[in-house]
C-alpha positions as CSV (number, residue, x, y, z in Angstrom):
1,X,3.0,24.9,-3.8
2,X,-1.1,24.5,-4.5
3,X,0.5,22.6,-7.6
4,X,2.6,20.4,-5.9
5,X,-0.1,19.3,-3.5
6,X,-2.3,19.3,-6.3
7,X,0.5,16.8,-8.0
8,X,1.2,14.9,-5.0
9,X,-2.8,13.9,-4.6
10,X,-2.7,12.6,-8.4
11,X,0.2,10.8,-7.5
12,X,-1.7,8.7,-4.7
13,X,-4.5,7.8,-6.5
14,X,-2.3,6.4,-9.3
15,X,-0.5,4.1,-6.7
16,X,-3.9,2.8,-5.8
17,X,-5.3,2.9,-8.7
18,X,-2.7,0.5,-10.0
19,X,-3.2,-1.7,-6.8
20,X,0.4,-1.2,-5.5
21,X,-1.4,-0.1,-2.1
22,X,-3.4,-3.2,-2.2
23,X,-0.2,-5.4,-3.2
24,X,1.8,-3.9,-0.1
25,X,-1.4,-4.9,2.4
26,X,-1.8,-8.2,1.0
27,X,2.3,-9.1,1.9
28,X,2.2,-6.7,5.1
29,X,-1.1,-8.8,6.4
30,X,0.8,-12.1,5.1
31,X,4.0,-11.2,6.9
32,X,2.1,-10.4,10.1
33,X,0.3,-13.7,10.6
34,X,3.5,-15.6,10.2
35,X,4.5,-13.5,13.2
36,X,2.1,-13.9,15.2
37,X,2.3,-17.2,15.0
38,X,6.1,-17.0,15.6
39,X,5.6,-15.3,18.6
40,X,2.6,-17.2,20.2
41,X,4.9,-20.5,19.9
42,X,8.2,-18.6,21.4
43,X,6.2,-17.0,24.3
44,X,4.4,-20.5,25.2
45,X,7.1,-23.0,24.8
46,X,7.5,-25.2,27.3
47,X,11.2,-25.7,26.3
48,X,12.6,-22.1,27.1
49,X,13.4,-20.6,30.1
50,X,12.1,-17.1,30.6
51,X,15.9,-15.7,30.2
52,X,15.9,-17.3,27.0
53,X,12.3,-16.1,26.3
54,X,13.2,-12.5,27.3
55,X,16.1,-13.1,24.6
56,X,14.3,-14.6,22.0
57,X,11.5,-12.4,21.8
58,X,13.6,-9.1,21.2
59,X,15.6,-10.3,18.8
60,X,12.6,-11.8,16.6
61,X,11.4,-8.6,16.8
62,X,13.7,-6.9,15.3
63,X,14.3,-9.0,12.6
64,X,10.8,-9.1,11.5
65,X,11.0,-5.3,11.6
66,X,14.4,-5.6,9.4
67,X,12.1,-8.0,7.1
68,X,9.5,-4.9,7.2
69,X,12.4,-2.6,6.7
70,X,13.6,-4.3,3.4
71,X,10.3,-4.2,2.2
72,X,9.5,-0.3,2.5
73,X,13.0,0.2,1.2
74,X,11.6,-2.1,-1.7
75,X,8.2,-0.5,-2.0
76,X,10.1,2.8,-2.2
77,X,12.0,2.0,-5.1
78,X,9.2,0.3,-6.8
79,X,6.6,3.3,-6.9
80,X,9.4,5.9,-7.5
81,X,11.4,4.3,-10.2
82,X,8.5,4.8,-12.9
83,X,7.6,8.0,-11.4
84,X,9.5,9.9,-13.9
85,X,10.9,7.9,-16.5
86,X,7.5,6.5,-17.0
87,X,6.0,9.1,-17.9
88,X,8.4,10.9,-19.8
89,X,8.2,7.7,-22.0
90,X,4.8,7.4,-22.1
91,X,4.4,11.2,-23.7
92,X,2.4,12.4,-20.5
93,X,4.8,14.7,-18.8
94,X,5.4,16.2,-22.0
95,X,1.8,17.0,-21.8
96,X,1.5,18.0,-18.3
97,X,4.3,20.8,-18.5
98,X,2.8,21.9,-21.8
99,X,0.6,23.8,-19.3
100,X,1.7,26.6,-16.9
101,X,3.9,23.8,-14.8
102,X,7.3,23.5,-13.9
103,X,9.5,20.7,-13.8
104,X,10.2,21.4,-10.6
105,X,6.7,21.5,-9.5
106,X,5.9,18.4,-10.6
107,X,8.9,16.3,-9.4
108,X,8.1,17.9,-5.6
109,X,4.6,16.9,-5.6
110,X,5.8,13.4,-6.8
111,X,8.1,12.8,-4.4
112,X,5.5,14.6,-1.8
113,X,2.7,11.9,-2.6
114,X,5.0,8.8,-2.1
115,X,6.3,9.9,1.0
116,X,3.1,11.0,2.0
117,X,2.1,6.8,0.7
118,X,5.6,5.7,2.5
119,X,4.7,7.1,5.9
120,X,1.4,5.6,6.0
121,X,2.6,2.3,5.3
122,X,5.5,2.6,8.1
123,X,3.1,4.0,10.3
124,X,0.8,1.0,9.7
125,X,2.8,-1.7,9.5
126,X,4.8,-0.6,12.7
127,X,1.7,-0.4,14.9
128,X,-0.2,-3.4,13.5
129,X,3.0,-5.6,14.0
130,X,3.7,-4.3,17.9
131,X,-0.5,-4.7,18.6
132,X,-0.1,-8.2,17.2
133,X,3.2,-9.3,18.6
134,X,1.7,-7.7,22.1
135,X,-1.3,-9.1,22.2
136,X,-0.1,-13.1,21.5
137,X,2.9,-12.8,23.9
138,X,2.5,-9.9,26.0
139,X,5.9,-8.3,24.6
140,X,6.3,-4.8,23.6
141,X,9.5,-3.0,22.2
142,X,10.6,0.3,24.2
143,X,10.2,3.0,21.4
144,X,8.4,1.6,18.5
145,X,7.8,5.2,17.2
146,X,11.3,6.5,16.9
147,X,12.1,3.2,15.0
148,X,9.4,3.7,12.8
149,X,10.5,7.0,12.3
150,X,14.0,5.7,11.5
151,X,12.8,3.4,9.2
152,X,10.3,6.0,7.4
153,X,13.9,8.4,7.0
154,X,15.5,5.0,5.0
155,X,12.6,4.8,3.0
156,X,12.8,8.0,2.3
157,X,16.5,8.2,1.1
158,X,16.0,5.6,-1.0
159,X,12.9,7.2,-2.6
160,X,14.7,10.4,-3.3
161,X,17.7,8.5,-4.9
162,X,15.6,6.9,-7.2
163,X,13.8,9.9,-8.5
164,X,17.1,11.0,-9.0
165,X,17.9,8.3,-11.0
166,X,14.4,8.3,-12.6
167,X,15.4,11.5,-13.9
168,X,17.9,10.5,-16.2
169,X,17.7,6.3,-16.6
170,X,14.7,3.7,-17.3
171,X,12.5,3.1,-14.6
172,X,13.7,-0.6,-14.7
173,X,17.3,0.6,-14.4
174,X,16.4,3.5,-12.1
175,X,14.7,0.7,-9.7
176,X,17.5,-2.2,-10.2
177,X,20.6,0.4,-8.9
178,X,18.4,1.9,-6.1
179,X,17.9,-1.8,-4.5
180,X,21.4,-3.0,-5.5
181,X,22.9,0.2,-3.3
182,X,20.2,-0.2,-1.0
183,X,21.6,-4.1,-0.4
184,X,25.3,-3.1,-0.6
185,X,25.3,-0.3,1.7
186,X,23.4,-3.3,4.0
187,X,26.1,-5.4,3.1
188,X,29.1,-3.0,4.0
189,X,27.4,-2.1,7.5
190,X,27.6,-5.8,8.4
191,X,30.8,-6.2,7.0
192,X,31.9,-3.5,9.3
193,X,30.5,-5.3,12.4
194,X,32.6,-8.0,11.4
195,X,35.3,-5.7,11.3
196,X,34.8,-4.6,14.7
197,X,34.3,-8.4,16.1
198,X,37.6,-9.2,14.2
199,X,39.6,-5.7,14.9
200,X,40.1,-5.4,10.7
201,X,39.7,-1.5,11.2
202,X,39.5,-1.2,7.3
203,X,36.2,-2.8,7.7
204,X,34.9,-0.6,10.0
205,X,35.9,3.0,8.3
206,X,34.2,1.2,5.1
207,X,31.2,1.0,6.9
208,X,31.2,4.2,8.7
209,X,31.8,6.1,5.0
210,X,29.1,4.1,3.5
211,X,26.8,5.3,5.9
212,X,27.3,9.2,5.2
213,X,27.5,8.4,1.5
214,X,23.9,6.5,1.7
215,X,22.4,7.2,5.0
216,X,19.7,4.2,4.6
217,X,21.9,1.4,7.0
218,X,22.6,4.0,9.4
219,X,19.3,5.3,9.8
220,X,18.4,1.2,10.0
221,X,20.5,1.1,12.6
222,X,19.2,3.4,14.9
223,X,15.6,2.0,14.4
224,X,17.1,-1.8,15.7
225,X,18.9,1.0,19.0
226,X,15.0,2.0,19.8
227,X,13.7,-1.6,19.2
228,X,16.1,-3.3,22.1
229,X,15.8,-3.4,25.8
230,X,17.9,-2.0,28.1
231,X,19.0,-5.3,28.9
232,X,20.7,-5.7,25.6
233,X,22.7,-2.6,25.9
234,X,23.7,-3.7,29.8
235,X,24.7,-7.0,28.3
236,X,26.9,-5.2,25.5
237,X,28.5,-3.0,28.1
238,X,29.6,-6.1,30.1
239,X,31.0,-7.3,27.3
240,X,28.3,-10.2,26.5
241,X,29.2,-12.2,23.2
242,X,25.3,-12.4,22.6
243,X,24.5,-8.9,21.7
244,X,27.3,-8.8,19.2
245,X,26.2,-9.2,15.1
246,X,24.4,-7.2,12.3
247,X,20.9,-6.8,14.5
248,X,22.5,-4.7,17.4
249,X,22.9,-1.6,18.0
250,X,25.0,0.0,20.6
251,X,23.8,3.7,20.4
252,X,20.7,5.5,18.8
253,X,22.0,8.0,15.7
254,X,23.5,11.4,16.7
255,X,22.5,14.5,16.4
256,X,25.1,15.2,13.9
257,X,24.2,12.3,11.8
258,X,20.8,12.9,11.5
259,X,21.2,16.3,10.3
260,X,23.6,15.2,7.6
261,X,20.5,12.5,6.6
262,X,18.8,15.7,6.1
263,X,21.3,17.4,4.4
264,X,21.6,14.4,2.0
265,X,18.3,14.1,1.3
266,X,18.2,17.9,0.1
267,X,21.2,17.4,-1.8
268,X,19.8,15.0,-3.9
269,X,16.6,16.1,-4.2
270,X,17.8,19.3,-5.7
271,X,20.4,16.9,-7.9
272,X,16.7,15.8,-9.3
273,X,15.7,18.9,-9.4
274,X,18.5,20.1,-11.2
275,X,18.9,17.0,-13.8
276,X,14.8,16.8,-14.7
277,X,15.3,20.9,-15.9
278,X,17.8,19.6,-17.9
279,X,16.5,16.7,-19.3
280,X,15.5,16.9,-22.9
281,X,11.8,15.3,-23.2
């Protein structure tokens, strides 16, 4: 374990080392200015009533989040796509295992230092964007931390996919197929709230099996559940057309469903595990 922490340390400095920590704050403090200034003209215009203000306010909320969302999912894929394949190409994990250090070692203190990097950027971001969006319009969401959470566990899935797939594939190609199933699994979960809307119950089962096979749009989902007020969910129990659409949530994940997201992300991690002892270098 010393090794993997030892592993996982490295593995930080070489993200900021190559600026990708500076990269991410430069777009998160870019992103955050254009919603503050958002919000400051939604919470003081003149032309809204304060219904329409108590409904406009949530829902820009969480889309910015599902704009910060797409972007850890991004950032996830980005640092762990070369974090194998990369060096196995570059002749320096050849080197590194040449000394008393397993495969294994090294691909857990990998994948320990960017999660360690992922949760500090959810963390951030989440709390800089509810201090800012608070402070111009005096709205706050009802459980930023559980959504933060949530959105930390996409990241995460997506991060341990693509060390999978950094295992065995370029780090160009590892990173292209973990974003392009990253956006179709988005793309199936809103196709399967049209399928609801519409009452195409193919639709729907789609969705709900693309969520156990890639938990990130489920575990997206219960972060937009802990970013509404309990208004919204009174207004989708009476029936309300307004709460209906990709950027509502009915119900916060089960208990069920979140163990499986654990399950999952064991499951592949030892599939890496597995394929990087195998791998010929």
């Amino acid at each position: 374990m010393s090794t993997a922490l030892i592993i996982a340390t490295l593995t930080m400095r070489e993200a900021v080392r190559r600026r990708l920590v500076a990269a991410l704050a430069v777009i998160t403090l870019g992103m955050v200015a254009l919603s503050s200034w958002g919000f400051y003209k939604l919470s003081h215009s003149s032309s809204l009533t304060s219904g329409e203000k108590g409904l406009a306010l949530p829902e820009s909320f969480i889309l910015f989040m599902f704009m910060f969302s797409f972007v850890v999912a991004l950032s996830a894929s980005a640092i762990a796509s070369p974090a194998v394949s990369g060096e196995i190409d570059s002749g320096v994990l050849q080197t590194v295992l040449a000394r008393p250090v397993r495969r294994g070692e090294v691909l857990l203190g990998k994948w320990l230092g960017l999660a360690a990097l992922l949760a500090a950027y959810t963390a951030a971001v989440t709390g800089l964007q509810v201090a800012i969006v608070y402070l111009v319009s005096g709205y706050a969401p009802p459980n930023p931390a559980a959504a933060a959470a949530l959105m930390f566990g996409e990241g995460t899935v997506l991060l341990t996919l693509v060390l999978l797939l950094s295992t065995r594939l370029s780090a160009l190609a590892a990173g292209v197929v973990g974003v392009a199933l990253f956006g179709a699994a988005w793309l199936v979960g809103v196709a399967g709230t049209l399928g609801v809307a519409f009452r195409v119950h193919s639709l729907h089962t789609a969705a709900v099996i693309s969520q156990y096979l890639l938990p990130t749009n489920g575990l997206w989902n219960g972060a937009i559940y802990y970013l509404e007020p309990s208004s919204f969910i009174t207004q989708a129990a009476a029936g309300s057309p307004s709460t209906e659409g990709p950027f509502f949530a009915s119900a916060g994940p089960s208990w069920q469903y979140l163990t499986w997201a654990v399950i999952w992300l064991l499951l592949v991690g030892i599939l890496g595990l597995v394929s990087l002892e195998r791998r010929e270098l």
